[in-house]
N, C-alpha and C positions, 0 to 999 in steps of 0.2 A: 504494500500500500504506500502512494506518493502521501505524505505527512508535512502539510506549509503551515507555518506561524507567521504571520506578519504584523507589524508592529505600523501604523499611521501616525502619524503628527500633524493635525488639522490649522490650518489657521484659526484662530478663536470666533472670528466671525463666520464662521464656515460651521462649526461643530456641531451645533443643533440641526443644521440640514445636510450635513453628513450619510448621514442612512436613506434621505431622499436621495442624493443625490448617485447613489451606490446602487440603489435600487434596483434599475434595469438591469447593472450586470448583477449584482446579487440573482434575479431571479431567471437571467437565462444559464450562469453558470449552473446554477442549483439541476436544474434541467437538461444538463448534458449527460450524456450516456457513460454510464462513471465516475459519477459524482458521488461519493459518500456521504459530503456532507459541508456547508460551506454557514458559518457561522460569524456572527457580529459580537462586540463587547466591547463597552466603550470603559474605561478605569474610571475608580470609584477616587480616586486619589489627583489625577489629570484630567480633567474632562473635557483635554482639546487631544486626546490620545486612544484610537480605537486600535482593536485586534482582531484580525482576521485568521480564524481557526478552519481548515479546510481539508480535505483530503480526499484523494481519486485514486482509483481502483490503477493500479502496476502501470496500465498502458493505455491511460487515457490523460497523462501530463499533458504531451505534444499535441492533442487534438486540441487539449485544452487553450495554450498560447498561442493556435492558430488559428482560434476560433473568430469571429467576426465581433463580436462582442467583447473580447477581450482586450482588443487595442482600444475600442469605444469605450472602456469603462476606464482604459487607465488616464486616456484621456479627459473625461468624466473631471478624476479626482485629482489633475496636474495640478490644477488652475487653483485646488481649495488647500494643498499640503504646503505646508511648512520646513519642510525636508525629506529628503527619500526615505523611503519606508525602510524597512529593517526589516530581513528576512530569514528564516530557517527554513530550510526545504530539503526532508530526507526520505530515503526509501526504508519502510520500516517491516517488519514483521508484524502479521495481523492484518485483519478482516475490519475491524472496527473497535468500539470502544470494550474493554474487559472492566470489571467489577476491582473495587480497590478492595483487595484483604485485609489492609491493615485499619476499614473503617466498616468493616459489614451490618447491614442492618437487616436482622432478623425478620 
């Protein structure tokens, strides 16, 4: 499984319509064939600072950064950051999310 974290830095005028402005690609990524799963969170600590939690199935990366809407959305969010985003992106072991042992709830 491709496993990305991305870290945003919004211009503060920009923040609040952030998630509008994500939107579209928010929802045709979410829609692509191998998408596991593509998630928003803005810090409870920065609130001009969102995270992008995402992940796609082994071999759906490159469909993905080819996609038509992927250049439109990063174009989308040039215009509203505040400096280049901050990325992890690894090939991991696993299908999806596992249960934490060290906090299980009966």
């Amino acid at each position: 499984m491709i496993f990305i974290v991305v870290k945003y830095d919004v211009k503060p005028e920009y923040a609040d319509k952030f998630i509008e402005i994500t939107r579209e690609f928010t929802e045709a990524t979410r829609a692509e064939p191998g998408n596991k799963w593509f998630e928003w969170s803005r810090s409870v600590e920065n609130p001009n600072e969102f995270t992008l939690v995402e992940a796609f199935d082994d071999n759906a990366g490159e469909a993905h950064v080819k996609a038509p809407h992927f250049q439109k959305g990063l174009d989308a969010m040039r215009p509203v950051l505040a400096s280049t985003p901050k990325i992890i992106s690894r090939v991991i072991d696993g299908d999806g999310w596992d249960e934490m042992g060290e906090l299980k709830i009966d």
